[in-house]
N, C-alpha and C positions, 0 to 999 in steps of 0.2 A: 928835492927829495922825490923817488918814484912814490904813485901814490899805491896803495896798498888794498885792497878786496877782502873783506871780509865777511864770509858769508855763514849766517847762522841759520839754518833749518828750524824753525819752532811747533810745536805741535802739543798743546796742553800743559805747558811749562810755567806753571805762575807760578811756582813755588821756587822757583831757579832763574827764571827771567832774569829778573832784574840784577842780580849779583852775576850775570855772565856777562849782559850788555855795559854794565856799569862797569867792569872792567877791561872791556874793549873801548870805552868813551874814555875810559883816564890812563889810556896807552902815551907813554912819553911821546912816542911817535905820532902826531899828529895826522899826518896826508891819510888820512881814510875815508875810503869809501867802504860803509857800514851797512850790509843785506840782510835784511828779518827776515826770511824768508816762511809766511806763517803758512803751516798747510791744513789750514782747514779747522782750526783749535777751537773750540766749544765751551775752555774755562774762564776767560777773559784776557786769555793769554794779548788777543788781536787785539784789544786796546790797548796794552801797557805798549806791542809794538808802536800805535799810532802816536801817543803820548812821546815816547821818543822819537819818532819822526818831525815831531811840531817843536819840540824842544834843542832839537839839535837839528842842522844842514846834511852834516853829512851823512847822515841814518836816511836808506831806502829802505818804505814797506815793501812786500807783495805776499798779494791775500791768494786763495787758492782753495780750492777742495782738494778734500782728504788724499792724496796720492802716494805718497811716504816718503823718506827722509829722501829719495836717491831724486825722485820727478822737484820735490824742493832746492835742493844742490842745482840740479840742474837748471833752474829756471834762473837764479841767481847768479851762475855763470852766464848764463846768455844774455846778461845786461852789465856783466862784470866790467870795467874800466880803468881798473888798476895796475899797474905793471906787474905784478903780484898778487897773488890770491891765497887766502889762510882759511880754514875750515873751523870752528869752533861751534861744538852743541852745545843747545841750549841749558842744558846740565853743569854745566861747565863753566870754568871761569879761568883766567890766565894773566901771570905777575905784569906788573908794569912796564917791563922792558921786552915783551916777549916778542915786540913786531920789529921793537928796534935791533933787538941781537940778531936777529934769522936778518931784516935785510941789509947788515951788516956784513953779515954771512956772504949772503947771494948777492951782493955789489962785489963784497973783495974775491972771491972764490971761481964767482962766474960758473956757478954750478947750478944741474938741474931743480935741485932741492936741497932744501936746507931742512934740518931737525933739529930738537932737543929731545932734554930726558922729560919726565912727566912724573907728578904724583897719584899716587890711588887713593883714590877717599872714602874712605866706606864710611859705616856711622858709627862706628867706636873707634877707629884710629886710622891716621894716614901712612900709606906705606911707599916706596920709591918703585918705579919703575925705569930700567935703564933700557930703551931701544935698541942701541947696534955697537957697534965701534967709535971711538972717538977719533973725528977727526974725516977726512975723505978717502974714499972708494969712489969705484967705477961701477955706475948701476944695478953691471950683472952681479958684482961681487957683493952689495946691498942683496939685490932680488935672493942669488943663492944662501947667503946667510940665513934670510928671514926664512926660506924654503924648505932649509935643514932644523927650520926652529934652533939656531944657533944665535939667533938676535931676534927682535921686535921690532915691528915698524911698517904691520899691515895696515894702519888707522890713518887717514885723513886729515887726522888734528896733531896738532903737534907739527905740521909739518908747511912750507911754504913755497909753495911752487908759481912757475913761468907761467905767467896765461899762454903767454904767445905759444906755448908748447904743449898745451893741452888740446890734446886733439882728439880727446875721446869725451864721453859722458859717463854717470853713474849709471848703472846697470838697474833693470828692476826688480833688484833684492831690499829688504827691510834688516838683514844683516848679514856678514862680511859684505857690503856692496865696498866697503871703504879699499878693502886688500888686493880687488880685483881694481879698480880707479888706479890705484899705485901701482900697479903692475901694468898695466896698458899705456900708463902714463911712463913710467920707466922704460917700457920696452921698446917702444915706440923710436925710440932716438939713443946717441950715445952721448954719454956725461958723466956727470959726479954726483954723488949727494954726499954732504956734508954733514956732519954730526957734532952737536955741540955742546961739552957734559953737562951743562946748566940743567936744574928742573924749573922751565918754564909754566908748565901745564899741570892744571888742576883738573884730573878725569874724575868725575864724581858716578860711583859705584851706586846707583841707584837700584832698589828691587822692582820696580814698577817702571825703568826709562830703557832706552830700546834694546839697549845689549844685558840687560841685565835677567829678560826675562827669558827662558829658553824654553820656546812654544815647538811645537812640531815644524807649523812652515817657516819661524827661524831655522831650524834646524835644516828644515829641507833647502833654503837661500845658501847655508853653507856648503852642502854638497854641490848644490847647482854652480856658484860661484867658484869652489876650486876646480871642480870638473870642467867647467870653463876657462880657467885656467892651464889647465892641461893639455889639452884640446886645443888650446894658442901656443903654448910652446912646443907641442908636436906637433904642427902644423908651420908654425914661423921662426922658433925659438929652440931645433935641436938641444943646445948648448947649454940650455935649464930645464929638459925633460925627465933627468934626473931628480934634480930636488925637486920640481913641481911632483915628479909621483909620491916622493917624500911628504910632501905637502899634504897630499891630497886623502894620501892613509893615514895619516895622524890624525886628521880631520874627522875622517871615515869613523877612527876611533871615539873622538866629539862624538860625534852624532850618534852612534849604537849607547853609547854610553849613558848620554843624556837624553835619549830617548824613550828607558827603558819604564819609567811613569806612566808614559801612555802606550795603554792596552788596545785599544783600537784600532780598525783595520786598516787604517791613515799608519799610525806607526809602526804597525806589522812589518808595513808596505818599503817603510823608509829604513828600519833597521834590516830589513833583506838588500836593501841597495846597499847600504853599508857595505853589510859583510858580502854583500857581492865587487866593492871596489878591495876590499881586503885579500880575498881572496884571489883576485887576479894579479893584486901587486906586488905581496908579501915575499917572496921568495923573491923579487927582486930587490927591494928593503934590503932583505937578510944579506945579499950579495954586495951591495952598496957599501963605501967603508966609508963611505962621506953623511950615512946617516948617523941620527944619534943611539946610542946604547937603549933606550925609553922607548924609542920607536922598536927598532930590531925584536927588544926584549917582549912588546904587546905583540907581536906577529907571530913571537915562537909559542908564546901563551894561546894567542886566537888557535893556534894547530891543534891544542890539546883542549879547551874547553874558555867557549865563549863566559860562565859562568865564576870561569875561575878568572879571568881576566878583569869579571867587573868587582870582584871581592878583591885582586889585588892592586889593581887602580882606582876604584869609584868611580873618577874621572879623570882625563887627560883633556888639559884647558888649549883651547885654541890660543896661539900665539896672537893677539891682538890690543 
């Protein structure tokens, strides 16, 4: 059996530790190699890491100052040894079979990546999340799906990919760094990713864990990250300039949206960047017939009143 990478980013997680590493140790699939990767945690997180490192072989620590999730990931791959590599936060946790279905997958498939579906967990109920299409596509027809917000599938986890094929890093955002990873990592080469309708994955909907909170320079890592995006497809990737601008105004809309809390001249700053990527994209949106209705529909509203658009959406959720 290839053996397997799994790499967990940790950062003041005692309250979740243990119930995510403990179910990456009781994976049917055995061959792991298991990364704490702690950065820098202050709650005692770094010792429950060591504690399983002394208790189990295949558990690697590494300790670190505070850098964030993406300098953690990546430090984890650069010791990675696995023929395969899986993403799982410390938040988190995932069923018993969930390394051995994906490298089931990526043996019989011979594809870039493999996925499942995932659950949401908030604190009063769980709800499903279904990624993409069932079954295999060809990268770009993954990338444009997700571009069009026609499927999900920008997140890291959930998902099991080539080392020998990663040939980029995490970017230094604190959030979307995951969606711009998959896309670099996608674009990069041609293949398949494979979609498998199981809900393997337990995404735990924290108020206080990294996607849960949406601070300004989260906000601003999202603009930065799809804008980067963009900027690589029109620059390498003609043939998803399209959805990438799709991408990147629905995004635009995130961020004015969720930005509107702060009054400060930080978020002044960043909701004029918004409405300044809207505004130069919108009419090409509107002409697009591969976008959605939801996008089109916020573009014809942003023409007539920023106001009226946040009383009839609230918010428009980044696909993640």
């Amino acid at each position: 059996m290839p053996t397997v990478t799994v790499i967990i980013p940790v950062y003041n997680n005692i309250k979740t530790l243990e119930k995510c590493v403990d179910s990456v140790i009781g994976q049917t699939y055995a061959d792991l190699e298991i990364i704490l990767a702690d950065d820098g945690s202050t709650d005692s997180s770094e010792k429950l890491c060591d504690k399983y490192r002394e208790s189990d072989s295949r558990v690697v620590v590494l300790h670190a100052e505070n850098k964030g999730v993406a300098y953690a990931r990546n430090q984890g791959m650069k010791i990675a040894r696995g023929k395969y590599i899986a993403f799982v936060d410390a938040d988190d946790h995932i069923v018993p079979e969930y390394i051995e279905k994906l490298v089931s997958v990526m043996e019989k498939e011979n594809c870039l990546l493999a996925m499942c579906n995932a659950y949401d967990v908030y604190e009063d109920h769980v709800g499903e999340r279904i990624f993409s299409r069932e079954g295999s596509c060809s990268a770009n027809e993954f990338l444009t799906d997700m571009f069009y917000c026609r499927a999900e599938g920008g997140t890291c986890w959930g998902k099991l990919f080539r080392t020998e094929d990663i040939r980029n890093v995490f970017r230094k955002y604190n959030y979307a760094e995951d969606v711009l990873f998959v896309f670099e990592y996608l674009s990069a080469r041609e293949g398949s990713v494979y979609v498998i309708p199981e809900f393997l994955y337990y995404y735990v909907r924290r108020k206080d864990s990294i996607t849960g909170v949406k601070k300004i320079s989260d906000l601003r890592d999202v603009i930065g990250a799809c804008g980067r995006i963009r900027k690589l497809c029109k620059d390498d990737h003609p043939e998803l300039l399209g959805p990438a601008d799709s991408f990147l105004i629905n995004n635009s809309f995130f961020v004015y949206l969720n930005s509107k809390h702060d009054l400060s001249t930080e978020g002044d700053r960043l909701r004029n960047a918004a409405k300044k990527i809207i505004r130069k994209l919108r009419l090409k949106i509107l002409l697009d017939r591969n976008a959605t209705f939801k996008t089109k529909a916020a573009c014809l509203i942003s023409m007539i009143s920023y106001k009226l658009l946040s009383r009839i959406y609230g918010m428009i959720c980044i696909h993640r």
